[in-house]
C-alpha positions in Angstrom: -131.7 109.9 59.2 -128.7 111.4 57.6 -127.4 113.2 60.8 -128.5 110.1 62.8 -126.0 107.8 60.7 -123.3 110.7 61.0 -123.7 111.4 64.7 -123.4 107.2 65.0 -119.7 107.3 62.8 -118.9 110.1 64.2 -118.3 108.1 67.9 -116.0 105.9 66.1 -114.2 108.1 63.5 -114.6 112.0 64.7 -115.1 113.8 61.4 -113.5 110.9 59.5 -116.8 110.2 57.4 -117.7 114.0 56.6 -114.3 114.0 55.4 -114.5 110.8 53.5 -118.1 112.1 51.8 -116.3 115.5 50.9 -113.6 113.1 49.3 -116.0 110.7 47.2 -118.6 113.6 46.1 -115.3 115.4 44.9 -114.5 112.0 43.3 -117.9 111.5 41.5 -117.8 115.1 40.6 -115.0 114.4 38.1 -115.6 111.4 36.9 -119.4 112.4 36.1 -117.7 114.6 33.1 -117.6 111.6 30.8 -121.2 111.8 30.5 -120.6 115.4 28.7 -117.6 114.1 26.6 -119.6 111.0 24.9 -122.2 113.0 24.1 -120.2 115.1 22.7 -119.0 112.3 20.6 -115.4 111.9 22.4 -113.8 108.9 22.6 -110.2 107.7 23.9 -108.0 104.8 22.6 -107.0 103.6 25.9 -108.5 103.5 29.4 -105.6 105.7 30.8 -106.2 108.3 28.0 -109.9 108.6 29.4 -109.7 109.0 32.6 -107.0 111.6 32.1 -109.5 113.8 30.3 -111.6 113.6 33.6 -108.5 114.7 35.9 -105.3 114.7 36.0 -104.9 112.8 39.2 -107.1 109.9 37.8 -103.9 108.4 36.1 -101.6 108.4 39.4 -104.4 106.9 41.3 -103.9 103.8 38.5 -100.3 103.5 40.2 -100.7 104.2 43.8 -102.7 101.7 46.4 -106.0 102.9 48.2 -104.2 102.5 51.5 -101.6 105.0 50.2 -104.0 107.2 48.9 -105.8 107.8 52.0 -103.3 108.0 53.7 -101.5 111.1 51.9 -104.8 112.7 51.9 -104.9 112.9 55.6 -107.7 110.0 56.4 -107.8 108.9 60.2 -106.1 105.2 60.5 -108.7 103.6 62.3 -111.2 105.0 59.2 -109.0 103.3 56.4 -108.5 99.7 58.3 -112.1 99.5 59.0 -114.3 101.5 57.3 -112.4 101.8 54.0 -110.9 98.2 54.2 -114.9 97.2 54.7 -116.0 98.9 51.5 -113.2 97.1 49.5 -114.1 94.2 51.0 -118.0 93.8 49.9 -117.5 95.5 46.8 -114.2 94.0 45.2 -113.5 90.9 48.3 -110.0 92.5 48.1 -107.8 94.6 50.5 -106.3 98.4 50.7 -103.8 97.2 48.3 -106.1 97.4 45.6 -105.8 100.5 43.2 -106.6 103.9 44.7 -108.8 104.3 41.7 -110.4 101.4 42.3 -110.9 101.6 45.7 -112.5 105.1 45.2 -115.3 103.4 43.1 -115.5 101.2 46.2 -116.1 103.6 48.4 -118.9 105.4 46.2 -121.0 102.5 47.6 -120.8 104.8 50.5 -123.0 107.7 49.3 -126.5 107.0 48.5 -129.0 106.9 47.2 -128.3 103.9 45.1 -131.3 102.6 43.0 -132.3 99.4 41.6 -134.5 98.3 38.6 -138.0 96.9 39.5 -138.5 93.7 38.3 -134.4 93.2 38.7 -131.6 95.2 37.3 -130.9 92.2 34.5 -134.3 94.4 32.8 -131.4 97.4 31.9 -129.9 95.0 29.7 -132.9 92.8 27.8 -134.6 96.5 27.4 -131.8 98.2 25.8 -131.7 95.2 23.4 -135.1 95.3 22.9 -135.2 99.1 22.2 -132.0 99.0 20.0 -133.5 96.8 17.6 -130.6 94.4 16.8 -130.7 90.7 16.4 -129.8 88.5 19.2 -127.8 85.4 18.1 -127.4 83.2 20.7 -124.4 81.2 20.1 -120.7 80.1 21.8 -117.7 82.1 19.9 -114.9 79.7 20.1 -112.4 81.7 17.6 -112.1 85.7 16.1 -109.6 85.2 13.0 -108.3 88.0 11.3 -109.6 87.5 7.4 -108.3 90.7 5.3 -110.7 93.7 5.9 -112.9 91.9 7.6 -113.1 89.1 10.9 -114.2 85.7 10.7 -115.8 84.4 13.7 -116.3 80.3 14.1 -119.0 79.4 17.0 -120.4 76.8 18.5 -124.3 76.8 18.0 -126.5 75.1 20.8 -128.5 71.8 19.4 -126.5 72.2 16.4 -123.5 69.7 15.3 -122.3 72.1 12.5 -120.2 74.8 13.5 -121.4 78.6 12.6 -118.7 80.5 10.7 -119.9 84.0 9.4 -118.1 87.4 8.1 -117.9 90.5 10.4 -116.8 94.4 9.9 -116.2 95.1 13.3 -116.0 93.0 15.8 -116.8 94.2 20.1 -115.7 91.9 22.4 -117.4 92.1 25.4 -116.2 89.6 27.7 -113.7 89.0 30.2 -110.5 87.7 29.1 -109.1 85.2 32.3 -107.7 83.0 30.6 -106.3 82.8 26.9 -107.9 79.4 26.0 -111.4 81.2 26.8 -111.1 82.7 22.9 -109.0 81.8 20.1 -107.6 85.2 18.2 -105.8 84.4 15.2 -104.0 85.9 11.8 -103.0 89.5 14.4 -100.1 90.9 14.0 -99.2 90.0 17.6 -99.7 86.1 17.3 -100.3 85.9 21.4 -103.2 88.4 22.0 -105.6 86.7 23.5 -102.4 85.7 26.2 -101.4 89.1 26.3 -104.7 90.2 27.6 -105.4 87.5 29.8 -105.4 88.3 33.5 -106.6 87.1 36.7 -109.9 87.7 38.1 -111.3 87.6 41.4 -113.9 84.6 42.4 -116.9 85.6 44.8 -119.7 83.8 45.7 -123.1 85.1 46.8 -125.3 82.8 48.9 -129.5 84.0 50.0 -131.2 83.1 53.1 -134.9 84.7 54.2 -134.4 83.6 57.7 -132.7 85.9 60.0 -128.6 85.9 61.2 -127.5 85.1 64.6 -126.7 88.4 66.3 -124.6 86.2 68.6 -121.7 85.2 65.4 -121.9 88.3 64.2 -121.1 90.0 67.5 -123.7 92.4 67.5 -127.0 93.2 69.0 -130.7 92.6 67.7 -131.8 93.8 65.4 -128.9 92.7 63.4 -128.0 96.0 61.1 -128.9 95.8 57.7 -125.1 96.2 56.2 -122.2 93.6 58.2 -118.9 94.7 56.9 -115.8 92.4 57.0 -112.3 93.3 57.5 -110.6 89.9 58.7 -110.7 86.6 57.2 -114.5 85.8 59.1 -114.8 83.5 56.0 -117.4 86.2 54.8 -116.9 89.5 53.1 -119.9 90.6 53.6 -123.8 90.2 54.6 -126.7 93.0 53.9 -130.4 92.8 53.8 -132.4 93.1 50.7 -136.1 93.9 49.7 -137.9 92.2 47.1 -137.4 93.3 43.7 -140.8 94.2 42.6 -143.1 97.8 44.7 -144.8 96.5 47.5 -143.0 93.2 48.2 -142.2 92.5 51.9 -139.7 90.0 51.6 -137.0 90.3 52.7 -133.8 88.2 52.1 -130.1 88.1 53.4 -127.1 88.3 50.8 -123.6 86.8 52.1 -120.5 87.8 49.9 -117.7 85.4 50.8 -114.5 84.2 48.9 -115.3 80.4 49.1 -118.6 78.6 49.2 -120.1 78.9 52.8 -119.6 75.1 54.8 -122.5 73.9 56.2 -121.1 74.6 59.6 -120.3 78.3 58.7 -123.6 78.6 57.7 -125.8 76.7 60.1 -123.3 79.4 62.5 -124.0 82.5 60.8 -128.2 81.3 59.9 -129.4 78.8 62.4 -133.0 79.1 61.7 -133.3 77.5 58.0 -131.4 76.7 55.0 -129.7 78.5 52.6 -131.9 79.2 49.6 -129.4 79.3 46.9 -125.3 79.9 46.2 -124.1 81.4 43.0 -120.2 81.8 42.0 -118.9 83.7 39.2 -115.8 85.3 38.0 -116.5 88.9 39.2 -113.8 91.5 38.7 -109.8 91.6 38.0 -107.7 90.8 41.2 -106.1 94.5 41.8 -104.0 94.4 44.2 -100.7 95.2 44.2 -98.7 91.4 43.6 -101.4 91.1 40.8 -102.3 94.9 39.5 -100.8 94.7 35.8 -98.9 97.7 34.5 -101.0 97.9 31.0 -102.9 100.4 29.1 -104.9 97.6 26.6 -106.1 99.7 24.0 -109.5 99.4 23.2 -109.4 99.0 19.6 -106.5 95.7 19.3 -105.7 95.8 15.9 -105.8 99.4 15.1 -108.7 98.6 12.5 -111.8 96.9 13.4 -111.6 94.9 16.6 -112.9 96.2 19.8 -112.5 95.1 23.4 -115.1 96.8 26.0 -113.6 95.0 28.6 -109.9 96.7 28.7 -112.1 99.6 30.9 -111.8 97.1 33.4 -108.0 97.6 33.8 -108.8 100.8 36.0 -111.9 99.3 37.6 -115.2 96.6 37.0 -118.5 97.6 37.9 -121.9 97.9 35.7 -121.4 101.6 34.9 -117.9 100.9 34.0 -118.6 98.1 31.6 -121.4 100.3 30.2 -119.2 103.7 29.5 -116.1 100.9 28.5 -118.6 99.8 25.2 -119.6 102.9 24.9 -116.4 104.0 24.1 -115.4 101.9 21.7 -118.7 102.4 19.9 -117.5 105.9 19.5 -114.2 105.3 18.6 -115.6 103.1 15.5 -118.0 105.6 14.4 -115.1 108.3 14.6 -112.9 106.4 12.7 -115.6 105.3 10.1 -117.0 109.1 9.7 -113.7 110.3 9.6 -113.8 112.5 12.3 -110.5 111.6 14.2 -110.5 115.0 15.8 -112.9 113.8 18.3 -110.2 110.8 19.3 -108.0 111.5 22.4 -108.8 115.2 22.4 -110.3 116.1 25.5 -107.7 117.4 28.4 -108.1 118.2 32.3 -105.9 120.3 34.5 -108.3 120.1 37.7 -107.3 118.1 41.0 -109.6 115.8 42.4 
């Protein structure tokens, strides 16, 4: 299978893919050391800071566009408008003007094998609550105020006209900030936080069908491939087939990624034989590309004492591992600063090129 796929790129891009493989492995190789440095108890007070202790280059790649990146590393120009400019597409709906750090995450969709959770990959969540033990309070958290030593928090309870206000030590936000009127953050010494951390995020919208695409709008030949890459404004970013969640299901169903919900033209165009089964839009990652890419290095701890924000990882790029190893840093940076240990703070260092 693998020289199959190869010998199939290989017609359009020559040795363009090997190259590109050799790149992301390379890539993945560096960034896997942050596994080693949190459980070695490291932790780093700003996103930039991190990813420098993987490599050096990590930080340039923060300033520098995916498009540029490629290009100074000698990638084919027919491989970067399609291929590359494909990968941004369905994983970020954004261009090669994105990040080059980003992008490389982009393009790590690329390798495989990629797994998935049986049952659905929401289970890695409500199990690691489950195992940690802690108490789920399910409430809306209107306002974070800065109360002495400690945080007050006011939220809005659901079926409840009285408003919750409770004390807090620390305080890990773990949300995305896109607008400054999404959370009130009062009594810091910089009286605009929640503005200054504010930034714009991408919209996407993911719509399901279980009957099959027309081969004929898609341009292509039956059976429609399982992956349809967009580089153009096709008023889709991307479609791909899926298998059930669960062992042994055989359905299948069809995932369209697109900027805008689908009109009932497009998709009576791109699915002729049924019905959508159901459209979902969220707020799914930062816009990064260059016009919007924001010159910061948040820190993850905002007032130098007790409050946290997981969520300032996603300056350099948004994905589930990212928003994992983002609160797992600031979970180490607490428990270094409560034990004591401040040693263990910003003190990891790389001098190896990716």
């Amino acid at each position: 299978m693998f020289v199959i796929y190869y010998s199939y790129l290989q017609a359009g891009y020559g040795l363009g893919p090997l190259q590109l493989d050799r790149w992301v492995t390379g890539f993945l190789k560096k960034f896997e050391r942050v596994y080693e440095l949190q459980k070695d108890g490291r932790a780093f007070s700003t996103p930039r800071r991190l990813l420098a202790a993987l490599d050096v280059r990590f930080g340039q790649m923060l300033d520098e566009t995916l498009e540029e990146r490629m290009r100074r590393d000698g990638f084919g120009e027919r491989l970067i408008q399609e291929l590359a400019s494909g990968m941004v597409r369905v994983n970020y709906g954004q261009g090669l003007d994105v990040g080059a750090f980003v992008g490389a995450v982009a393009l790590c969709g690329s390798q495989g094998p990629l797994w998935a959770v049986e049952g659905g990959n929401q289970l890695l969540a409500s199990k690691i609550l489950e195992s940690s033990g802690a108490t789920l309070r399910e409430a809306t958290v209107r306002r974070i105020a800065s109360a002495g030593t400690r945080y007050k928090l006011y939220a809005d309870v659901k079926g409840s006209t009285e408003a919750l206000v409770e004390d807090y030590d620390l305080v890990l936000l773990a949300l995305p900030l896109r607008d400054a009127e999404d959370l009130q953050l009062s009594g810091f010494a910089c009286e605009n936080l929640a503005a200054e951390l504010a930034r714009p995020y991408q919209r996407i919208y993911a719509t399901f069908y279980d009957t099959q695409p027309n081969p004929k709008a898609l341009h292509c030949s039956e059976p429609v491939p399982g992956v349809i890459l967009s580089t153009t404004g096709d008023g889709f970013n991307s479609i791909g087939l899926h298998n059930g969640t669960r062992k042994g299901d055989s359905k299948h169903i069809w995932k369209v990624f697109s900027p805008a919900p689908l009109t009932d033209e497009q998709s009576k165009r791109l699915f002729p034989s049924g019905p959508k089964c159901e459209t979902f839009g969220w707020w799914a990652y930062p816009k990064y590309s260059k016009v919007d890419r924001q010159p910061k290095d948040t820190p993850f701890c905002l007032d130098g004492a007790g409050l946290y924000y997981c969520n300032a990882i996603e300056e350099t790029a948004s994905a589930m591992e990212m928003s994992v190893l983002g609160a797992k840093n600031c979970v180490l940076l607490a428990s270094n600063r409560l034990k004591g240990t401040a040693h263990n703070i910003d003190a990891a260092a790389a001098s190896s090129r990716l």
